[in-house]
Every structure is written in C-alpha cells, then in structure tokens.
Kinemage of the C-alpha trace (Angstrom):
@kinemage 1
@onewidth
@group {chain A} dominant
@subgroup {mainchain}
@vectorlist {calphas} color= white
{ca unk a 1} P 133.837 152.228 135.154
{ca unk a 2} L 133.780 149.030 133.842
{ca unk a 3} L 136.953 146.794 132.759
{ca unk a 4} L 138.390 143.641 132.047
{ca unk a 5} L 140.973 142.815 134.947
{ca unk a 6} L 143.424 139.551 134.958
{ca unk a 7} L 144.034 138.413 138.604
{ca unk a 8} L 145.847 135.132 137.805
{ca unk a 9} L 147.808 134.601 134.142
{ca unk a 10} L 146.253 131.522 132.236
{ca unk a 11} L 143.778 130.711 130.011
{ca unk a 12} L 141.025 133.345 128.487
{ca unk a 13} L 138.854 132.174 131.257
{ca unk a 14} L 140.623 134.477 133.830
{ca unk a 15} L 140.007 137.397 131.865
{ca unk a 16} L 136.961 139.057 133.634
{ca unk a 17} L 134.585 141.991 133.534
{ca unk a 18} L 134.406 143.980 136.746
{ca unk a 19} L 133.979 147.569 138.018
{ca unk a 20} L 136.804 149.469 139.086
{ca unk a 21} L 137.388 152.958 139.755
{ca unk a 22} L 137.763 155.328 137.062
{ca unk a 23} L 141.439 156.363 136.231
{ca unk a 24} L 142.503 159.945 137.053
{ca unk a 25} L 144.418 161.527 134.493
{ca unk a 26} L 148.260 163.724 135.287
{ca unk a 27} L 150.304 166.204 134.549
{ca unk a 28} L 150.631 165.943 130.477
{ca unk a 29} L 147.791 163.299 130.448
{ca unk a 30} L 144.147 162.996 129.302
{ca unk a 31} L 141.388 161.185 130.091
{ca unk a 32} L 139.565 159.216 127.175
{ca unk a 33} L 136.208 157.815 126.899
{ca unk a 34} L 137.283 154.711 125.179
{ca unk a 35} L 134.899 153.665 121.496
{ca unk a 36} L 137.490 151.090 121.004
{ca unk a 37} L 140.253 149.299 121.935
{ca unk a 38} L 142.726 146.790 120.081
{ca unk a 39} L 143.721 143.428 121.001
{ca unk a 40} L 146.841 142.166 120.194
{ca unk a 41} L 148.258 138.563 120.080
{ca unk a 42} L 150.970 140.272 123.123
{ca unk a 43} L 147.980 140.070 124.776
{ca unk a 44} L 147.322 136.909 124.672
{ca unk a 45} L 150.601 136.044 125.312
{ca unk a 46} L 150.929 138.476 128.387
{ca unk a 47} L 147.795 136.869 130.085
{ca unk a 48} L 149.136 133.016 129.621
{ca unk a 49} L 152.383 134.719 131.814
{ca unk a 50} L 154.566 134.644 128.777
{ca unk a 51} L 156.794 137.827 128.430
{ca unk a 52} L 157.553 139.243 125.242
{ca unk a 53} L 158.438 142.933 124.128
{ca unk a 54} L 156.783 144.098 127.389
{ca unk a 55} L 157.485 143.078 130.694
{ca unk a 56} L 154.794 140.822 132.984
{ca unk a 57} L 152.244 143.167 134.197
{ca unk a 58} L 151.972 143.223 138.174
{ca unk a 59} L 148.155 141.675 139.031
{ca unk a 60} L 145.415 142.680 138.685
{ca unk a 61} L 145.678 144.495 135.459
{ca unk a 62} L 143.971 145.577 132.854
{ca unk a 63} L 145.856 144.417 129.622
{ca unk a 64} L 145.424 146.477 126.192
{ca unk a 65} L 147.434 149.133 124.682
{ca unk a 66} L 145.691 150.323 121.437
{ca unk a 67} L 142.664 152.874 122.600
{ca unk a 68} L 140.324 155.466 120.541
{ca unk a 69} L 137.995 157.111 122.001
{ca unk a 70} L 136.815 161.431 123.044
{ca unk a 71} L 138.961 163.191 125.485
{ca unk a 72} L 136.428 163.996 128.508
{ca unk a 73} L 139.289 165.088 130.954
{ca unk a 74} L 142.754 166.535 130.909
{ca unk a 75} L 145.418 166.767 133.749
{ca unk a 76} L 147.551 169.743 134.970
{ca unk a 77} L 149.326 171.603 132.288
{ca unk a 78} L 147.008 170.073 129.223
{ca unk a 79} L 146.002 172.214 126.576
{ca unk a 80} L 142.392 173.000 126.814
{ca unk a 81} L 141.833 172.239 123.294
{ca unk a 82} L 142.063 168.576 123.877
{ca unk a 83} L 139.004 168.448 125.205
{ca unk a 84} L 136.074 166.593 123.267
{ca unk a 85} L 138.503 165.816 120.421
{ca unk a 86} L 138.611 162.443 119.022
{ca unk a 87} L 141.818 160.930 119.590
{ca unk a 88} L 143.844 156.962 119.272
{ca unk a 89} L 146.578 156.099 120.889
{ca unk a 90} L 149.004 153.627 121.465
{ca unk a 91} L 149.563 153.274 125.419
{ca unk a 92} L 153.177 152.261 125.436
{ca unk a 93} L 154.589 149.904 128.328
{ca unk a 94} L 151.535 151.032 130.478
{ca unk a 95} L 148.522 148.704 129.772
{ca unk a 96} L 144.965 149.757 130.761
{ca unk a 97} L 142.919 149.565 127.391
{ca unk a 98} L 140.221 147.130 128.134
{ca unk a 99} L 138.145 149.166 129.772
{ca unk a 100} L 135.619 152.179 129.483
{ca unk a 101} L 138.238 154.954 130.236
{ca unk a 102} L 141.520 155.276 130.094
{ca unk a 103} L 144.930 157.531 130.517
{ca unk a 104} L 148.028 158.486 128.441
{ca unk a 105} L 149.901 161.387 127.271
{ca unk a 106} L 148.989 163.685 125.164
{ca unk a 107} L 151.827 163.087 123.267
{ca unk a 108} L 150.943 159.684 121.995
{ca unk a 109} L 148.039 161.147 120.903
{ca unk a 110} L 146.717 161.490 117.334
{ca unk a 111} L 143.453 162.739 116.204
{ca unk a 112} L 141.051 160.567 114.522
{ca unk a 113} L 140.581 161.425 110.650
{ca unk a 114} L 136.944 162.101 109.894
{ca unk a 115} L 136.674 159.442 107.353
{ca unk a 116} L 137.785 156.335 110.356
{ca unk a 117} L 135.742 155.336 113.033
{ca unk a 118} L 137.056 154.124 116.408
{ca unk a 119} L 137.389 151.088 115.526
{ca unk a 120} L 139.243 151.188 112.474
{ca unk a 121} L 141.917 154.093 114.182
{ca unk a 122} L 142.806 151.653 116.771
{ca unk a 123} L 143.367 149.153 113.720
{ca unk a 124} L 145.674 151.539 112.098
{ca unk a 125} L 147.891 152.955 115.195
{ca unk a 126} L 148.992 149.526 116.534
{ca unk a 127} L 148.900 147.352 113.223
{ca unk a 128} L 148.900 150.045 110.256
{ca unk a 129} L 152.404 150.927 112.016
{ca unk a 130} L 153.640 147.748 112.388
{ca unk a 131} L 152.098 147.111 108.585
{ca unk a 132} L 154.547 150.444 108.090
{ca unk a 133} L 157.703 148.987 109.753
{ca unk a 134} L 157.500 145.374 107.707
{ca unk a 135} L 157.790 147.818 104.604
{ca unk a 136} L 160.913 149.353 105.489
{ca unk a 137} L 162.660 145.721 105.264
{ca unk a 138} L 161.644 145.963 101.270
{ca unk a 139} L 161.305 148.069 98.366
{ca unk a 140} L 158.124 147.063 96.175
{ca unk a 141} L 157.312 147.854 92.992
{ca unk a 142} L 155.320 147.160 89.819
{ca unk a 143} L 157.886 144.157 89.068
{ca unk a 144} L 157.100 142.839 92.802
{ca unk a 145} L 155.633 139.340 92.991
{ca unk a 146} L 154.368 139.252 96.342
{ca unk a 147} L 152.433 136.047 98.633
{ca unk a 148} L 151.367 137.167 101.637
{ca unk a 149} L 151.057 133.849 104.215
{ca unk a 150} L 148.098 135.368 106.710
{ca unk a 151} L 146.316 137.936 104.150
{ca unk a 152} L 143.275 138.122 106.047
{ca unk a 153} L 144.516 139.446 109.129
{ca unk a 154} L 145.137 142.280 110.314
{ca unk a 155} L 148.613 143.270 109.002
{ca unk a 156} L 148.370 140.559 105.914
{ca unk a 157} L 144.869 143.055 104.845
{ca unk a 158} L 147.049 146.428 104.849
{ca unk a 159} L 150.044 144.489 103.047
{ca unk a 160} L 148.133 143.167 100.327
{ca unk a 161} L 146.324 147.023 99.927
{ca unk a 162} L 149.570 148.647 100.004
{ca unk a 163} L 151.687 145.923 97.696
{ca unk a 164} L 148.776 146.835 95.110
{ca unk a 165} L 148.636 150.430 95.760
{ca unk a 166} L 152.333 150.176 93.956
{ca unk a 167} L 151.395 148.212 91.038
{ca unk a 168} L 153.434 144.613 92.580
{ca unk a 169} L 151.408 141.387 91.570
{ca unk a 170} L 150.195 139.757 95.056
{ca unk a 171} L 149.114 136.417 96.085
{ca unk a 172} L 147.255 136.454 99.630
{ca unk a 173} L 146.864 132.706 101.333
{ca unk a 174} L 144.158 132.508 103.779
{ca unk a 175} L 142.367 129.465 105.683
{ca unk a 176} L 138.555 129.621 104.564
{ca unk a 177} L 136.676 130.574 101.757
{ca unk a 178} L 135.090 133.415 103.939
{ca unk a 179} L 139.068 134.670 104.542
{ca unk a 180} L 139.554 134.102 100.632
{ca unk a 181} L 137.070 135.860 99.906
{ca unk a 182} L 137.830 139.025 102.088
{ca unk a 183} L 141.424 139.091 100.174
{ca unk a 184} L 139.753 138.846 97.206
{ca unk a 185} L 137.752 142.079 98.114
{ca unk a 186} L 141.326 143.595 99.054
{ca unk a 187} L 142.263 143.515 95.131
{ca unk a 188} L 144.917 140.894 95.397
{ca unk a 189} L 145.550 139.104 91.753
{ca unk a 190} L 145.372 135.554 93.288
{ca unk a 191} L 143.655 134.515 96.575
{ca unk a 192} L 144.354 130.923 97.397
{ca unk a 193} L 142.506 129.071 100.580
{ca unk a 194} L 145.536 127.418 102.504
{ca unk a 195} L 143.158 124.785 103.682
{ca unk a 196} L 143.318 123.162 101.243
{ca unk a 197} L 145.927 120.435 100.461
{ca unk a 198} L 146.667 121.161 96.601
{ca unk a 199} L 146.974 125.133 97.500
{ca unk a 200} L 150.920 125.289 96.533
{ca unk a 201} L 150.020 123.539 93.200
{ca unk a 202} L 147.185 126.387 92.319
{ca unk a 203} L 149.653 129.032 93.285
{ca unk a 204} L 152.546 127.639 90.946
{ca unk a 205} L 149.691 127.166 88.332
{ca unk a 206} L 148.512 130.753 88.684
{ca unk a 207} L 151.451 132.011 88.610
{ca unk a 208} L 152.773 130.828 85.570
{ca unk a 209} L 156.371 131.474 84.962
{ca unk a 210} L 157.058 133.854 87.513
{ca unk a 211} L 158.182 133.213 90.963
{ca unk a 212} L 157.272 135.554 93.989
{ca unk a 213} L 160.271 138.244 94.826
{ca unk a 214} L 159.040 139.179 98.408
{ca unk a 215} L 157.554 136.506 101.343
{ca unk a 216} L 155.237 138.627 103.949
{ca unk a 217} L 155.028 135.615 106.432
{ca unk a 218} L 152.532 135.780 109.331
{ca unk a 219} L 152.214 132.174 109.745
{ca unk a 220} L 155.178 129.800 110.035
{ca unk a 221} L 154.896 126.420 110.478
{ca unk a 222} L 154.433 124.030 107.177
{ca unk a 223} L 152.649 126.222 105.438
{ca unk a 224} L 155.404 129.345 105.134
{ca unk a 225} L 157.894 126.266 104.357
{ca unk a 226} L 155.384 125.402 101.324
{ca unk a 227} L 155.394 129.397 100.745
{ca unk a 228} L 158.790 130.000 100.844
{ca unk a 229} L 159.036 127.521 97.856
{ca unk a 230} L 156.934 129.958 95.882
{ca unk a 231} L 160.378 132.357 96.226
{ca unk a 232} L 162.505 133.386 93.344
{ca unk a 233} L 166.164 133.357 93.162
{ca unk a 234} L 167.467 135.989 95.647
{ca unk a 235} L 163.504 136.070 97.056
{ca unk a 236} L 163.124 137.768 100.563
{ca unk a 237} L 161.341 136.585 103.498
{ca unk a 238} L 159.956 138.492 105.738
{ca unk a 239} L 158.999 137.274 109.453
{ca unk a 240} L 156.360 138.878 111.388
{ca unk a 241} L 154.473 136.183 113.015
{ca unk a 242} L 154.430 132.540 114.047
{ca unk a 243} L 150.439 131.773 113.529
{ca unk a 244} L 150.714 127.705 112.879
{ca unk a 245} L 153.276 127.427 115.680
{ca unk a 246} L 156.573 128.418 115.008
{ca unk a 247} L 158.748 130.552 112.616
{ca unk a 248} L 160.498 129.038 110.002
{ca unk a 249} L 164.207 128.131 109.817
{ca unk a 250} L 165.353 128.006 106.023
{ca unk a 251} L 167.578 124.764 105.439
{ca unk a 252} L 170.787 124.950 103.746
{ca unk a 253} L 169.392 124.237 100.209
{ca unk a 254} L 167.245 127.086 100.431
{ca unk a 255} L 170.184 129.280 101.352
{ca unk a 256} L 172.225 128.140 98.331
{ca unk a 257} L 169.079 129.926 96.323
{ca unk a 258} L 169.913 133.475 97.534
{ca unk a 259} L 166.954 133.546 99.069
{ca unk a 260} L 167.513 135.880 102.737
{ca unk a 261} L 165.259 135.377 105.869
{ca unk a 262} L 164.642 137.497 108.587
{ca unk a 263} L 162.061 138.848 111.695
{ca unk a 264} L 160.833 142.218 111.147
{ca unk a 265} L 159.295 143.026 114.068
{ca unk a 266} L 160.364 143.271 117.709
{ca unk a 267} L 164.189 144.404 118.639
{ca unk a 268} L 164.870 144.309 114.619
{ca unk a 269} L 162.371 146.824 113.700
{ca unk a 270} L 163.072 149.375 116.784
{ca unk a 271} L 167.173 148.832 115.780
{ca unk a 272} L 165.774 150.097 112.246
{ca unk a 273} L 163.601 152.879 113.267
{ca unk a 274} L 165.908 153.843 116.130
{ca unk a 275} L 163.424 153.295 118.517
{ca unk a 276} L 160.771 155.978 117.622
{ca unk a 277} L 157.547 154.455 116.421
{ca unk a 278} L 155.580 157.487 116.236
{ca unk a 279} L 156.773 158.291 112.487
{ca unk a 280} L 155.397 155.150 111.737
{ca unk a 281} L 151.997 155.580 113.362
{ca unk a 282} L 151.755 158.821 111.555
{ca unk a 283} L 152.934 157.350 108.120
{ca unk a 284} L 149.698 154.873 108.728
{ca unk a 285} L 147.303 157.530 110.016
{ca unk a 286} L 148.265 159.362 106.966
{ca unk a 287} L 147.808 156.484 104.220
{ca unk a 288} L 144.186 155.585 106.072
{ca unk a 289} L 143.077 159.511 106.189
{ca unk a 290} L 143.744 159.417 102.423
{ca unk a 291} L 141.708 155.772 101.582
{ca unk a 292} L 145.290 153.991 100.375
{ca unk a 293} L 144.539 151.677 103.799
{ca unk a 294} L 141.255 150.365 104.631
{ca unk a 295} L 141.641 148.496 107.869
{ca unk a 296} L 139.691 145.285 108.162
{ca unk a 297} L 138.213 145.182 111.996
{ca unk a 298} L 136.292 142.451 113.917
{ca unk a 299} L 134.449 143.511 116.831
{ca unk a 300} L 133.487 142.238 120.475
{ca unk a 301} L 132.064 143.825 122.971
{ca unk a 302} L 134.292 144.811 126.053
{ca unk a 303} L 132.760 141.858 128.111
{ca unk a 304} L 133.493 139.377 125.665
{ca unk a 305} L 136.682 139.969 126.112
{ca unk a 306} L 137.293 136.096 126.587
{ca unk a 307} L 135.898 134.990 123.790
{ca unk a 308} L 137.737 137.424 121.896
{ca unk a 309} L 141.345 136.117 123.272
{ca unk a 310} L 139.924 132.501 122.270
{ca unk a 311} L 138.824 133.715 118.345
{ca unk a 312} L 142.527 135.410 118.419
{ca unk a 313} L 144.597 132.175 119.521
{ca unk a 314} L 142.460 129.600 116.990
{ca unk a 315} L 142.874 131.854 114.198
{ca unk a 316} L 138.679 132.234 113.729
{ca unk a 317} L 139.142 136.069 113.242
{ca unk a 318} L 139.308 138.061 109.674
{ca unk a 319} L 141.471 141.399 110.569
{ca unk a 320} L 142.134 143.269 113.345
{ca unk a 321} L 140.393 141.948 117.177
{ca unk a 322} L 138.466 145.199 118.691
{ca unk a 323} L 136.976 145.553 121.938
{ca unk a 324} L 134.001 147.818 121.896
{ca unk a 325} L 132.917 149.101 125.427
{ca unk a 326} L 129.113 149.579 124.418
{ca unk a 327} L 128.512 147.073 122.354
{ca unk a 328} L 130.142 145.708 118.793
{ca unk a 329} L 128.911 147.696 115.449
C-alpha cells in the first residue's frame, strides 16, 4: 500500500509518500480501506518531535489517527458482519492513518450515516467530539451571546452551528473574507474578518448594548486578548487552542470582572468525561446523522500530505484538514 512515513521529526518536508506493506489486522481488529483520513494540529506537533497528549512515536511511522473508510478484512474472532460496512474511527494512541489501509478495533468503530461521506465522518469523530467536550464546560441558551475566536475551522464551524441550533446570538471572527464568508454561510448573526485592525470596534458596534456571555477561543495571542474584552460581567472563556501563538493569561483587572478562564481540552476534558470519549463521538455522530452539524472539510490528497501540514501550521485552511488516498473531491 501506499503511505506517508516520517523517518526524522522536523519540518513538513520529512513527511513522505512511500510503499509499505499492507497492515494485517488481529484478534478483535479490522482491516479498512481508508476514503479519508483526518489531520490534526497533534500532528503537526508530533512530527516537529514535540510531545503532547500522545507520546513520541518510535520512527518510521505513519502519523494520523482519524480514519473512514470500508472494512475489506477482519481478524480472528470478528463478527462477519463487519465486512464491507462503512465505518470511522478514531485510532487511539496507535497512529497509522495516513495511508491506504489501516487497523483498529472494532470497538472504536462506528458506522458511517448514509447522509456523510468519508470525509466529513472523519471530521465529526475526532473534532465533532472534541466540538462535544468544549460544550460540556457551558450551558447555552437563547440568552447566550457567544464570539467564537477561530469560526472557520474546524471546531469554531460546529460551535457556531450548534450555539445557533439553541437560539444563543453568535459572533464568529475569522482572518479573510473567504473565512468570513464561510461563517456567514454557518448562520452566525455577526461575522467579523479579524484581519482587519478596526474588527473589535465593528463587534462592539454590532453588538449594541450587549456584551458576549461565553468566549470559544481557538486562537490566543492578541487577538483572544481583544476578544476577551467583548466578555460580560461573569463572561466565560473557554480555551481550546493557541492558533496566533500562545494561550491567553487574563490579568488581574480582568479577574476583578468575574470573568473565569480555563483549557477545555486535554487532561481537563478527560478529568470531566472520566476518560471515555466514545459518548462523545457518538453524541457527534448522532447530531451530524440528523443535519444539526454540517462539518466543513478541506481536502488533499494522501501525497500531499506536506503541503497539507504547511496549510495547517499558517492557518490557510477553512475547516477540518483531510487526507484523501485517491485523490481530493
């Protein structure tokens, strides 16, 4: 099969597209064809030799853990009925996604709903559950103001769908008109270009006398600061990215406001879900099978794997990063 293999951690560069034999599934595993497979800033991070919530892979690997794809083989003591299904699946600790086939138990497996391509199920098991854990850190309602920092990727596009799926007024910041207008698309009230230097003066102006209640930050850096300014009395601010280089640390005036500040992802979210992520892929799976979340996907093909990691690290992608082994659709 063919696969993207890291030899030496560094720059996208090392990333490279070679033949390799095909995995065999085990006991309790399958085989899948892989459509699709997700790409994840980890990833990036993972190939530059930076650890993170998984350990260093040993070399040469294959990196990715977000695949979608058919089942064409199972292992000892599978059920039979496996077989040709369309399936995702989130690989765990194990990498091995960038590639043309791939392995992993069947219990990490979910079946693809008829109305999602490949593509947009990988989109939904790795960030629609993430998208599902950041909502557990809030309530929202119809009296939520809510600014979303990076509402063009591919978490910020499920939060803005799902903050207006429950009636809360959202305003999505994105760096582009092209981004703009994608969360404009998404339904959210006010969709403000970051880029631009007067943007927290047109988000004040817009809106009016209320001040946001809930800060989805993706971002950091100068521009969350600017955000967080947008916050109400007693606001919340939500962490679950560094984009622009950094989280942000509130200063003690901003404390006196009430306002509370904390990362949602990593070792908070697994303390609040106990560890078991799989409710929260099936939460997402069940929200996209019903059209309440319409994943936003940019595709590569497999070989440009590269170029893919480069797109991800300048911010010059609009939703989630997929790797398509055939070619991008």
């Amino acid at each position: 099969m063919h696969a993207i293999r890291l030899h030496t951690f560094g720059p996208a560069e090392n990333l490279r597209y070679e033949t390799v034999p095909d995995p065999v599934p085990g006991p309790g595993q399958v085989l899948i064809r892989v459509a699709a497979a997700g790409v994840h800033f980890v990833d990036t991070a993972l190939r530059r030799g930076v650890a993170g919530p998984y350990p260093l892979p040993t070399l040469p690997t294959i990196p990715g853990r977000e695949v979608a794809g058919t089942v064409e083989r199972i292992g000892p003591d599978v059920d039979a009925s496996w077989l040709g299904k369309r399936v995702v699946a989130h690989l765990g600790q194990a990498p091995g996604g960038y590639a043309e086939l791939a392995v992993t138990e069947t219990a990490r497996l979910h079946e693809i709903p008829a109305d999602l391509d490949p593509a947009q199920a990988v989109a939904i098991v790795g960030t629609g559950r993430t998208t599902m854990g950041i909502l557990l850190f809030t309530e929202l309602g119809p009296d939520s103001v809510v600014v979303i920092t990076a509402a063009a990727g591919g978490i910020g596009t499920l939060l803005v769908q799902h903050a207006k799926n429950v009636g809360a007024t959202v305003v999505g910041l994105a760096g582009g008109p092209a981004k703009v207008e994608l969360v404009q698309r998404n339904g959210a009230d006010i969709a403000i270009d970051y880029l631009r230097r007067d943007w927290p003066g047109q988000a004040r102006t817009q809106l009016g006398d209320r001040r946001a209640t809930v800060l989805f930050d993706g971002v950091g850096g100068e521009i969350s600061r600017a955000a967080v300014d947008l916050l109400g009395k007693g606001g919340q601010h939500l962490i679950y990215g560094a984009a622009d280089g950094g989280p942000l640390s509130l200063s003690e005036e901003l404390a006196t406001r009430g306002i509370t500040s904390e990362m949602v992802v990593g070792p908070r979210l697994l303390q609040r879900v106990g560890g078991d992520l799989r409710p929260l892929e099936d939460k997402a799976m069940t929200e996209a099978a019903a059209g309440r979340l319409r994943p936003a996907v940019q595709r590569f093909a497999l070989a440009e794997a590269a170029e893919a990691h480069r797109a991800l690290e300048t911010r010059g992608t609009v939703g989630k990063v997929v790797l398509m082994p055939l070619s991008p659709m």
